[in-house]
C-alpha positions as CSV (number, residue, x, y, z in Angstrom):
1,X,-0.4,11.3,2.5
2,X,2.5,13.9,2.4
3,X,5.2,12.9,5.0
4,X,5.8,9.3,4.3
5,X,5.1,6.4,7.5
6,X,8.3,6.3,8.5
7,X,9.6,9.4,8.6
8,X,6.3,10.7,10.4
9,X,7.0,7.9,12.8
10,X,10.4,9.0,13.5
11,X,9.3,12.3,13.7
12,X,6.6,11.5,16.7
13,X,9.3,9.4,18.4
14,X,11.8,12.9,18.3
15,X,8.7,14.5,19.7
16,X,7.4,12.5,22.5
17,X,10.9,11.9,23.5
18,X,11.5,15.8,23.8
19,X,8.7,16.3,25.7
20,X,9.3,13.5,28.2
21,X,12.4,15.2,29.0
22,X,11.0,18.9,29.5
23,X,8.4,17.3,31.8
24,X,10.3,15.3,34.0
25,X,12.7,18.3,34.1
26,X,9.9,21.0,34.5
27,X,8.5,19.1,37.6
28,X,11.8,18.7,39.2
29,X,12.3,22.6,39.0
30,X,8.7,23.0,40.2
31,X,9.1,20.8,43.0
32,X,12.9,22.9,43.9
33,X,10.9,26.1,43.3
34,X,7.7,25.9,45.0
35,X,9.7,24.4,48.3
36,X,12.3,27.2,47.7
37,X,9.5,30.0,47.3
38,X,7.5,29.4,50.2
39,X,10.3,28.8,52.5
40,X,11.8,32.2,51.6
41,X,8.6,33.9,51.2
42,X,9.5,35.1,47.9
43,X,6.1,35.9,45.7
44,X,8.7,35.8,42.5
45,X,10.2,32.8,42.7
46,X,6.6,30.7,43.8
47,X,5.6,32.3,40.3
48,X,8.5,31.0,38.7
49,X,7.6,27.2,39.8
50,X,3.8,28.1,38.9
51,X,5.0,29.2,34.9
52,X,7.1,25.7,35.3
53,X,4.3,23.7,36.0
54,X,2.3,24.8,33.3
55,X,5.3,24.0,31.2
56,X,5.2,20.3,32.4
57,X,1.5,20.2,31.0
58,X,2.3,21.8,27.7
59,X,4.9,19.2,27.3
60,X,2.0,16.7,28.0
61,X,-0.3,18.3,25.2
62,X,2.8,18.0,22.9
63,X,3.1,14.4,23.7
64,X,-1.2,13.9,23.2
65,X,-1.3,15.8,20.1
66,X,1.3,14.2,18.4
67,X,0.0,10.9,18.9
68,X,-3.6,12.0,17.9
69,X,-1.7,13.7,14.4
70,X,-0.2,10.3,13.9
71,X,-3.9,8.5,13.2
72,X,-4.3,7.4,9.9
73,X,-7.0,9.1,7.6
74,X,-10.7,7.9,7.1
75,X,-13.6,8.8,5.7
76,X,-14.5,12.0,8.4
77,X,-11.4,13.0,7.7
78,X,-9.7,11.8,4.4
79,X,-6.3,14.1,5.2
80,X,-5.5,13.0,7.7
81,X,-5.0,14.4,11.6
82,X,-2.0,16.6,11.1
83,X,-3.7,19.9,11.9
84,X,-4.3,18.3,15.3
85,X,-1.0,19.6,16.1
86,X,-1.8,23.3,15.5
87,X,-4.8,22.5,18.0
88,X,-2.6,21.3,20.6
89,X,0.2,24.3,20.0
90,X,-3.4,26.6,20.6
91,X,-4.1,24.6,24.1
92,X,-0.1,25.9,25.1
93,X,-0.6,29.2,24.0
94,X,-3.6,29.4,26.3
95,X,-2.0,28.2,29.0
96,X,0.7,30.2,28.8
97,X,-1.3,33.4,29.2
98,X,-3.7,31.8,31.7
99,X,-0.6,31.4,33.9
100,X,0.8,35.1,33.0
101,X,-3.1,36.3,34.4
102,X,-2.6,34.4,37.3
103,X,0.9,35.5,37.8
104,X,0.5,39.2,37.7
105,X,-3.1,38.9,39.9
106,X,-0.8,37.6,42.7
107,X,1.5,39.7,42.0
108,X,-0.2,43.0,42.5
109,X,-1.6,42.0,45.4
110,X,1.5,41.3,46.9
111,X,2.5,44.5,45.8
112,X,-0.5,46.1,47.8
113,X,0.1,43.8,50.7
114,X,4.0,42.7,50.6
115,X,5.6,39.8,52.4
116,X,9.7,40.4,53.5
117,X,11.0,37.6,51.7
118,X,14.4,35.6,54.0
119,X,16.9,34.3,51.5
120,X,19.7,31.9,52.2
121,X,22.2,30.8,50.2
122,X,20.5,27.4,49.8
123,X,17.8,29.5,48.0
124,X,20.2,31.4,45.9
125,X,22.3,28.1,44.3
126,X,18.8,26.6,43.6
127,X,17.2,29.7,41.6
128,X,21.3,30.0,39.7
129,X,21.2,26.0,38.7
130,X,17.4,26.5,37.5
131,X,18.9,29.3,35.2
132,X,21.3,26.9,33.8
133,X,19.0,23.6,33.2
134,X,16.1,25.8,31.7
135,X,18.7,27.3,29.4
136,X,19.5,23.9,28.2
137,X,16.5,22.5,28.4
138,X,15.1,25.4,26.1
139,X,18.1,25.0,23.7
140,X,17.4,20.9,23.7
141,X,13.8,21.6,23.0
142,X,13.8,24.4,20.5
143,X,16.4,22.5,18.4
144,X,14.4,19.5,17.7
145,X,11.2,21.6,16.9
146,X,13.1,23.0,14.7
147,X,13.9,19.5,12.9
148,X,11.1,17.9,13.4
149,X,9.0,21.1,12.3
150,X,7.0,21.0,15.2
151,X,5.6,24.5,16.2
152,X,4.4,22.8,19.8
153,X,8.3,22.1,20.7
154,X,9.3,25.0,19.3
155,X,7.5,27.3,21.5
156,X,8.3,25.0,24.2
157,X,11.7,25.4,24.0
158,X,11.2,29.2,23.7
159,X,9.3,29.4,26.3
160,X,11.9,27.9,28.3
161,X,14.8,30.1,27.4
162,X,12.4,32.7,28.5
163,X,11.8,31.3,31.6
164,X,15.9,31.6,32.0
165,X,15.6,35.1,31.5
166,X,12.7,35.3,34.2
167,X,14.5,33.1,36.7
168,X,18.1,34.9,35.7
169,X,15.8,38.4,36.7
170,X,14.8,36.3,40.1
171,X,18.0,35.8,41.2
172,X,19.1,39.1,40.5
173,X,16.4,40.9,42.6
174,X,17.4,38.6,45.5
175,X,20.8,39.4,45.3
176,X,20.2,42.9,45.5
177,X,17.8,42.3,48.9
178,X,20.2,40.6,50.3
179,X,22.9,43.1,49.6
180,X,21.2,46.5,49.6
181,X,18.1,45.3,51.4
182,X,15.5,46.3,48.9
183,X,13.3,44.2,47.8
184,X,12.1,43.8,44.7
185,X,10.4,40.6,44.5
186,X,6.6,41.7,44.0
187,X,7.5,44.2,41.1
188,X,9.6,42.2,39.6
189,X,7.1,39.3,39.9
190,X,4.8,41.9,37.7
191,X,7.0,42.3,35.1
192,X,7.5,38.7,35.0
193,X,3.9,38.1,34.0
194,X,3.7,40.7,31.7
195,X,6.3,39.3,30.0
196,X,4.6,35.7,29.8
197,X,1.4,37.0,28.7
198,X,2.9,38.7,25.9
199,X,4.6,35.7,24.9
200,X,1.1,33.6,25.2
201,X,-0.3,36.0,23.3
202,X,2.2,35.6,20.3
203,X,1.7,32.2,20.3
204,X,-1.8,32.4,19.8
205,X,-1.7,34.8,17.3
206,X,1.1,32.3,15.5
207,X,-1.3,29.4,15.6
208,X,-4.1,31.0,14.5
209,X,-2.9,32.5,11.7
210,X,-1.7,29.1,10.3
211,X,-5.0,27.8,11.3
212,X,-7.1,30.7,9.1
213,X,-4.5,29.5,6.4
214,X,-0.9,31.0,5.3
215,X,0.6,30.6,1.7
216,X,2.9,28.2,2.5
217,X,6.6,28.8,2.9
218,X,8.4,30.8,0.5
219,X,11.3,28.4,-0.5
220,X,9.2,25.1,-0.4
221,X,7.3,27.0,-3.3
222,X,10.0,28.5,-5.3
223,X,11.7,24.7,-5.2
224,X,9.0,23.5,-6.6
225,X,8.2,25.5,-9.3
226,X,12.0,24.8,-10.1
227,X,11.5,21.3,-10.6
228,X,8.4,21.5,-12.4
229,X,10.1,24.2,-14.9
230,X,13.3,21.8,-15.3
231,X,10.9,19.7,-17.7
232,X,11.9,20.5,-21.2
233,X,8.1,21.0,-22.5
234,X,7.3,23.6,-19.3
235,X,7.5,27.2,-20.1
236,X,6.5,28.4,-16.9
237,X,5.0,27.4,-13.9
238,X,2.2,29.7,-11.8
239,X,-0.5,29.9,-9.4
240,X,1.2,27.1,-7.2
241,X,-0.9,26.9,-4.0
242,X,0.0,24.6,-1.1
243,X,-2.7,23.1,0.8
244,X,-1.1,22.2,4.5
245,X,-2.7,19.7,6.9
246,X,-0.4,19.4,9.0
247,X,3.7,20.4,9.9
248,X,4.9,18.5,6.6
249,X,1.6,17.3,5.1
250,X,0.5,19.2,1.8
251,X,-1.3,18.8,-1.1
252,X,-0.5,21.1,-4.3
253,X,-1.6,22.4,-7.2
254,X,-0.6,24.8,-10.2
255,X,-0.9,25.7,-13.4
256,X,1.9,25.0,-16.4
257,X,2.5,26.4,-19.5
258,X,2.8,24.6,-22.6
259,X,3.2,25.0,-26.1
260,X,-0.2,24.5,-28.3
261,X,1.4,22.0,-30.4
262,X,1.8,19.4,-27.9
263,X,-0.2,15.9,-27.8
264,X,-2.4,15.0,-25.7
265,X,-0.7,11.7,-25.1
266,X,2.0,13.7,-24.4
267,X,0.4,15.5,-21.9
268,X,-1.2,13.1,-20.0
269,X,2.3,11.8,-19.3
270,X,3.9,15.3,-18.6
271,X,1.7,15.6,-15.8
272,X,2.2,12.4,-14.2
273,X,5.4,12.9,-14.6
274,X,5.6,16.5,-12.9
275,X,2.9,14.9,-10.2
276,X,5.7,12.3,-9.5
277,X,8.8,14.5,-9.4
278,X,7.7,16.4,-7.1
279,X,6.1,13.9,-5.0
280,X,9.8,12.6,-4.6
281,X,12.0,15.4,-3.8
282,X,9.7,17.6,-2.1
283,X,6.9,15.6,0.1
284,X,4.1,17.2,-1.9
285,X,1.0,15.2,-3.6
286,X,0.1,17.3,-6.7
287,X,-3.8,16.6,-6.7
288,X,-4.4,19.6,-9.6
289,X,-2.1,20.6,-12.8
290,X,-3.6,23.2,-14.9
291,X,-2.6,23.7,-18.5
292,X,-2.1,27.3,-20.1
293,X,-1.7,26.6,-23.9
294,X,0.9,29.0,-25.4
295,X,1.2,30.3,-29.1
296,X,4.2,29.8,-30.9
297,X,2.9,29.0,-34.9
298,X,2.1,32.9,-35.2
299,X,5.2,35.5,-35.2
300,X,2.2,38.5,-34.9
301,X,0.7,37.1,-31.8
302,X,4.2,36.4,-30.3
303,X,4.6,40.1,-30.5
304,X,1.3,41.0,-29.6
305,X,1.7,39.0,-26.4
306,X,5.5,41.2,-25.5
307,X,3.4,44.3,-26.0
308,X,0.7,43.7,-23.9
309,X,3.7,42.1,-20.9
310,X,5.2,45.5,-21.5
311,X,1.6,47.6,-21.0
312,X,0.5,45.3,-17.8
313,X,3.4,45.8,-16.3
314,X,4.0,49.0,-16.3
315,X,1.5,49.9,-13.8
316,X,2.6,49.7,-10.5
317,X,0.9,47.0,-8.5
318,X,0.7,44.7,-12.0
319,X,3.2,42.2,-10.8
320,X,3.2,39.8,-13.4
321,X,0.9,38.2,-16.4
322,X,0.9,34.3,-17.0
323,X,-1.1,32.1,-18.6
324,X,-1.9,34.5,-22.2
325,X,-3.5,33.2,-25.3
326,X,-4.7,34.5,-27.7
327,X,-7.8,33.4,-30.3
328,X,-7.5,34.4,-33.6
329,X,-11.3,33.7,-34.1
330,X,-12.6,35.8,-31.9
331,X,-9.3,38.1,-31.9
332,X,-9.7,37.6,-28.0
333,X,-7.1,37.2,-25.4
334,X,-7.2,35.9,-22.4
335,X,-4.6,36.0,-19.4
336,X,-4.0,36.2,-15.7
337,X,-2.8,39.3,-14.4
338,X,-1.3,39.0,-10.6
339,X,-1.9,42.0,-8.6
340,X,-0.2,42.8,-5.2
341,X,-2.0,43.3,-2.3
342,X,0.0,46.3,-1.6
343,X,-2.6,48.0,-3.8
344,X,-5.4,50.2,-2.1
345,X,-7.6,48.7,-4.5
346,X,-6.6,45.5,-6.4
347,X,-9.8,45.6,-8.6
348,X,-8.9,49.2,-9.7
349,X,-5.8,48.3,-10.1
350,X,-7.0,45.3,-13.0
351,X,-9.8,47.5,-14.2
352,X,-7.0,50.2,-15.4
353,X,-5.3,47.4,-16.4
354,X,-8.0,46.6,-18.7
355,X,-9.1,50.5,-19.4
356,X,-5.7,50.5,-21.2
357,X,-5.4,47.5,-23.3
358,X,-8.4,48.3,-24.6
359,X,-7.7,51.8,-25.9
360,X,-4.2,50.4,-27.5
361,X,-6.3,47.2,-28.7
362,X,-9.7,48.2,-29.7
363,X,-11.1,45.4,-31.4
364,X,-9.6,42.8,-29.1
365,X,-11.6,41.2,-26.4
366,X,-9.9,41.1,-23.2
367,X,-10.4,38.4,-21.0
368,X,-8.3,39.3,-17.8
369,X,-8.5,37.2,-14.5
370,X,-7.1,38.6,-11.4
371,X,-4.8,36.8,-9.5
372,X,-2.8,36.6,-6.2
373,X,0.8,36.4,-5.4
374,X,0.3,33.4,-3.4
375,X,3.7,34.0,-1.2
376,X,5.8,34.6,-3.9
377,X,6.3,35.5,-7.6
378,X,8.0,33.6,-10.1
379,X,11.5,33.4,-9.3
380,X,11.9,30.7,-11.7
381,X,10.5,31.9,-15.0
């Protein structure tokens, strides 16, 4: 479902490939590092290998979780393993600050208790070429996270140009012990684990929030809407919420406005049609279209409808209205009125709403649902 076969296989390829490199590079600087560290005694750069090493094993999550995202669905779990991936981007965020706890424990105890570190100019070209292959490493890695949309790589390859910073900061304090004889290697080894467990923590707080559920990105939506609105018969296009399991793996649904006078043969097709469409440019299975009939045989109701868009919207969090009808029978109207969670109270916000259609429209029987901006509102009318 979603990203087609092929495509997803390429995409694992990209992946495991990326992560192959960053571990066989990650353990070279660890092995450098480590050997470096304890020979010169220097608390920061020993750190430095440890936040490498961890590295290497995030790139071996990567690798895992990609392959597990790759299984094909079943009954237990009919979308699929995507999500696995978010799972496995967790693990690396976990790590990440398990390793900046570690880091700054040692640390302070080396700032209670410090060691004279000996530099040598071995030690020195070692920490300088680390600074350069983690920068590309980081720019390597990042990039094809980017492509792939793969939020493990991504913060992979940030970590890694963050790790250049670190290492950059490393070489920096050992310059000025060997050249003004202070050293600040156990300090500096502080700040470097602060600096890691606030990145960890971001990347949690990242994967978790796509985890609890986000609305889906911003353009994907509007693009969609776009081509469902491009079909002559569709007057508007609303309440489009993405379902993701997985980086590149949704399911959809939304609501379309059409006019009362159209067939039911007719719509049956539309929707396939639509279903399809999008399907093709945009990766997205359409599992729900909604239909909001709209009135066009009755001039009166036409107006009525531009009067009560006028009212709605002139209170401030009222955002938009969709989805209006109106029945003669019962002179009752129903609509769906989106209000912004900027409001301090959405469900005051819809009951003044309603307070005031109802004092303009006495006899009429308002049905009003309240809806959500869903990441966006209508850019495509």
């Amino acid at each position: 479902m979603g990203i087609r076969y092929e495509e997803a296989a390429d995409r694992q390829k990209k992946i495991v490939r990326a992560s192959i490199v960053g571990i066989a590079t990650n353990l070279a600087l660890v092995a450098f590092k480590a050997a470096v560290g304890l020979l010169s005694r220097s608390i920061a750069i020993v750190m430095d290998a440890v936040n490498n090493l961890s590295d290497a094993l995030s790139s071996v999550i990567t690798i895992v979780g990609a392959r597990f995202a790759m299984r094909e669905p079943d009954k237990k779990h009919p979308f699929g393993y995507g999500r696995i991936e978010y799972l496995s981007s967790l693990i690396i965020a976990i790590l990440v600050l398990y390793a900046g706890v570690t880091s700054l424990v040692e640390s302070i105890k080396k700032i209670i208790t410090p060691e004279t570190p000996d530099y040598t100019p071995v030690t020195l070209i070692i920490v300088a070429v680390a600074v350069v292959v983690k920068i590309v490493l980081g720019l390597y890695v990042r990039r094809t996270g980017r492509i792939v949309n793969s939020d493990s790589l991504v913060n992979s390859g940030k970590d890694a140009l963050m790790d250049a910073i670190l290492s950059a900061a490393t070489l920096a304090a050992a310059l000025v012990y060997v050249f003004a004889g202070v050293s600040l290697e156990a300090y500096l080894a502080a700040v470097i684990s602060v600096i890691i467990i606030k990145a960890g923590f971001e990347m949690f707080s990242e994967t978790v929030s796509k985890i609890l559920g986000e609305p889906g990105d911003v353009e994907l939506l509007i693009a969609i809407k776009r081509t469902i609105t491009e079909f002559p018969e569709v007057h508007g296009a609303y309440d489009l919420i993405l379902h993701n399991y997985g980086p590149d793996t949704y399911t959809g649904s939304v609501h379309i406005e059409l006019e009362d006078t159209c067939s039911i043969t007719r719509l049956d097709e539309l929707t396939r049609e639509i279903a399809g469409e999008v399907f093709r440019q945009h990766n997205v299975i359409m599992t729900a279209i909604g239909i909001y009939s709209v009135n066009t045989r009755d001039e009166d109701v036409i107006r009525m409808k531009e009067e009560i868009t006028a009212k709605v919207l002139s209170h401030e969090h009222a955002k938009q209205i969709h989805g209006f009808y109106y029945n003669a029978k019962d002179n009752a109207v129903w609509c769906d009125v989106v209000v912004s969670f900027d409001a301090k109270s959405r469900n005051a916000v819809l009951e003044e709403v309603l307070q005031d259609l109802r004092q303009s429209y006495p006899d009429t029987i308002f049905m009003l649902a309240m809806d959500m901006d869903y990441g966006e509102i209508c850019a495509v009318k």
